[in-house]
C-alpha positions in Angstrom: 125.5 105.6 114.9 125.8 102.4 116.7 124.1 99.3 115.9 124.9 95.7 116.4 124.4 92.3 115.2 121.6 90.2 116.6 122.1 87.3 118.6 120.2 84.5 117.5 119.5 81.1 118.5 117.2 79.1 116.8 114.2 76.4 117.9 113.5 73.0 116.7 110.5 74.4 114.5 112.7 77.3 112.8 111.6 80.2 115.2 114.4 82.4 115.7 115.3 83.9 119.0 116.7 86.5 120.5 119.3 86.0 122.8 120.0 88.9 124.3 116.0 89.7 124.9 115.4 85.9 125.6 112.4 86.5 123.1 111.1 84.6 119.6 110.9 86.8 116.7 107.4 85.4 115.8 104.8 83.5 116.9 105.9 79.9 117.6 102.3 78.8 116.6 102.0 81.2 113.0 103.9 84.0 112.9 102.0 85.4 109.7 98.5 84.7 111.2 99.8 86.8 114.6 101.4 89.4 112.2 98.2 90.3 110.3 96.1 89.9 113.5 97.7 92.5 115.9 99.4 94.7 112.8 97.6 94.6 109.8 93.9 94.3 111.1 95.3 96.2 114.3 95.8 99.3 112.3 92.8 98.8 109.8 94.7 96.9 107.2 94.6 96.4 104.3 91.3 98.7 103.9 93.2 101.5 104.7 96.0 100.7 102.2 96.1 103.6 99.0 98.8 104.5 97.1 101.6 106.3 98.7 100.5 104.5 102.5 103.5 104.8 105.0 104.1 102.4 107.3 106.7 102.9 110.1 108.2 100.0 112.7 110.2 99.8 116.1 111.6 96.7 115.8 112.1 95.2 111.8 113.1 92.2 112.8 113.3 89.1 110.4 111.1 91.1 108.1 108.0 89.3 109.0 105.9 92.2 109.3 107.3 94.1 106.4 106.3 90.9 104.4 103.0 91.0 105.1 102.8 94.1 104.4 104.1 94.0 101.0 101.9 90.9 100.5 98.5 92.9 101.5 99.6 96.0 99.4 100.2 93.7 96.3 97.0 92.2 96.8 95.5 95.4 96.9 97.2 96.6 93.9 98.9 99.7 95.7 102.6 100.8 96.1 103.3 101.1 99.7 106.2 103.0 101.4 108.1 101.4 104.9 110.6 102.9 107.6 111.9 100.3 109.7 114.2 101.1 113.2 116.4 98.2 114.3 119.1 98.5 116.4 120.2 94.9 116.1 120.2 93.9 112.6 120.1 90.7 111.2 122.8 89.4 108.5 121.0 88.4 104.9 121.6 84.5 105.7 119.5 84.9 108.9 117.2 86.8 107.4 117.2 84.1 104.6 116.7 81.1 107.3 114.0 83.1 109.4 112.2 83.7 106.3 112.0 80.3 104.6 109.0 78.9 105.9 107.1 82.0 104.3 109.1 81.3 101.0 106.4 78.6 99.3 103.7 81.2 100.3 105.9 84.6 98.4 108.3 83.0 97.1 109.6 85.9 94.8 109.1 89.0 97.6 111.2 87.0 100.3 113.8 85.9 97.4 113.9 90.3 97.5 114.1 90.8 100.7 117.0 88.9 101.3 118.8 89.8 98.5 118.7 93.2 99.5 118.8 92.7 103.0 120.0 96.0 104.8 122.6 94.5 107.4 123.6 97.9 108.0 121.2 99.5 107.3 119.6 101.1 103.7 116.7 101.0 101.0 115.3 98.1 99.2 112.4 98.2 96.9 110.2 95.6 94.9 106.8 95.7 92.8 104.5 97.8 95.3 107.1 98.4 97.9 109.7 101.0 98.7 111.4 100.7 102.0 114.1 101.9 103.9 116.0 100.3 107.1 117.2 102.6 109.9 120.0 100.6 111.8 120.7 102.1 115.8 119.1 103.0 118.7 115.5 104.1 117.7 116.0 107.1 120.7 118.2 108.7 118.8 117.3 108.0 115.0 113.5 108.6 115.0 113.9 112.6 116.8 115.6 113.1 113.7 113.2 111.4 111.1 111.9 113.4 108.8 108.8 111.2 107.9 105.5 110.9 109.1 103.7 107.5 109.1 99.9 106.7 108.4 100.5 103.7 110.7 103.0 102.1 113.0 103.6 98.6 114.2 105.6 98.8 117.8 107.0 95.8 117.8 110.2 95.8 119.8 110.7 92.5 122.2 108.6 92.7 124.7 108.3 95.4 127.6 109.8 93.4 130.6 112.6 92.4 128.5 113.6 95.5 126.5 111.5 98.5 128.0 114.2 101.3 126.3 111.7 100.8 123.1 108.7 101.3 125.3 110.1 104.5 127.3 107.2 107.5 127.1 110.0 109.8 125.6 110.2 107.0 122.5 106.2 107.0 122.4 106.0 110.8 122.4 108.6 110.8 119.0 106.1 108.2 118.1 102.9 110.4 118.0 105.1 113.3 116.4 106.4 111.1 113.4 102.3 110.3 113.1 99.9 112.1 110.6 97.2 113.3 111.4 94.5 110.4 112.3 97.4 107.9 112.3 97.4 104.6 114.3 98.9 102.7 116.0 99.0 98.4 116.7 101.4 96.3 119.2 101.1 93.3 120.4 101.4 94.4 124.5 98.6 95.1 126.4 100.9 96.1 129.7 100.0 99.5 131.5 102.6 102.0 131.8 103.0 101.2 127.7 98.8 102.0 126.7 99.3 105.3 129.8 102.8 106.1 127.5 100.7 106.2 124.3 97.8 107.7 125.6 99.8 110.8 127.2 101.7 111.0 123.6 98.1 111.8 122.1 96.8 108.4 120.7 93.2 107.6 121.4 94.3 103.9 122.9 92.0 100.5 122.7 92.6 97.4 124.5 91.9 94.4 121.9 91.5 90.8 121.8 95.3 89.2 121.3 96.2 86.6 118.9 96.2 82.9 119.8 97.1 82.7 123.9 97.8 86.3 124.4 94.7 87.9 126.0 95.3 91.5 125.0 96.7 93.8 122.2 96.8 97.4 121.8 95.3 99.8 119.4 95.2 103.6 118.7 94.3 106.3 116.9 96.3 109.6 116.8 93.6 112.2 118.0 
């Protein structure tokens, strides 16, 4: 199973980049703000949140949205399970940089994550949180995922500039590794992604974006 590093570059302000998507990771204005905006309160979170709530993601990232999670769950006083897919992992020391800014805010959860940072892949677990990493290509690991998620945040880089994690086939393995009244939440409001979802059996809502971007996505397995 094939995955590779990322390749990172990093702005002035911290935000790390992508350089073969030519995309930031996060928000350059508050990537927690954006994070609970389109993915927590995009999928009903946390009043959805009970014990034993699965969360699944295209796209893990810097761990941004996993960390939010974890936070909300906490708050909630529930133990939450994660899948993450991720074809380009991160090494633990850029995890570490990408994450220090959130580290005054959950100081001991980041401190976690890093320290069990799955480079290639793997489990890590804390107070409230049991999570597992899938490193490779999301098309061929998720047909063969046995888990269903109560929620999903589809946050690959952005449609234009990475469309294999966008591709209807991908959406369809989507809605089948959904239970039954399931969401979804993403960030991209573009066309042939909403008709992908919508033809993979999600009930799909166009929503106000976070910050500039007009529009976000929503949906409801039906």
């Amino acid at each position: 199973m094939h995955h590779h590093p990322a390749r990172l570059a990093w702005r002035d302000n911290g935000t790390p980049v992508s350089t073969k998507f030519d995309d930031p990771y996060f928000s350059l204005e508050n990537g927690l703000a954006e994070t609970r905006h389109v993915f927590l309160a995009g999928n009903g979170l946390p009043e959805r949140l009970r014990a034993g709530f699965h969360v699944a993601e295209l796209g893990f990232g810097t761990g941004l949205n996993l960390l939010a999670l974890w936070a909300a769950a906490r708050e909630a006083g529930v133990a939450v399970r994660y899948t993450g897919f991720e074809a380009f992992p991160m090494t633990a020391e850029e995890a570490g940089r990408a994450l220090a800014p959130f580290a005054e805010a959950f100081p001991d959860m980041v401190a976690a994550l890093v320290a069990q940072w799955p480079e290639a892949g793997g489990r890590m677990s804390g107070e409230g949180l049991e999570a597992e990493v899938i490193a490779g290509d999301a098309r061929e690991r998720l047909p063969g995922w046995d888990g269903a998620a109560d929620a999903w945040f589809l946050d690959g880089f952005s449609p234009a500039k990475n469309p294999e994690l966008w591709e209807p086939e991908l959406m369809a393995e989507v809605a089948r590794h959904t239970a039954p009244g399931g969401t979804f939440a993403t960030y991209t409001a573009a066309g042939h992604v909403r008709r992908a979802l919508e033809a993979a059996g999600f009930a799909v809502t166009r929503q106000p974006g976070f910050g500039r971007k007009r529009h976000m996505s929503t949906g409801t397995l039906a």
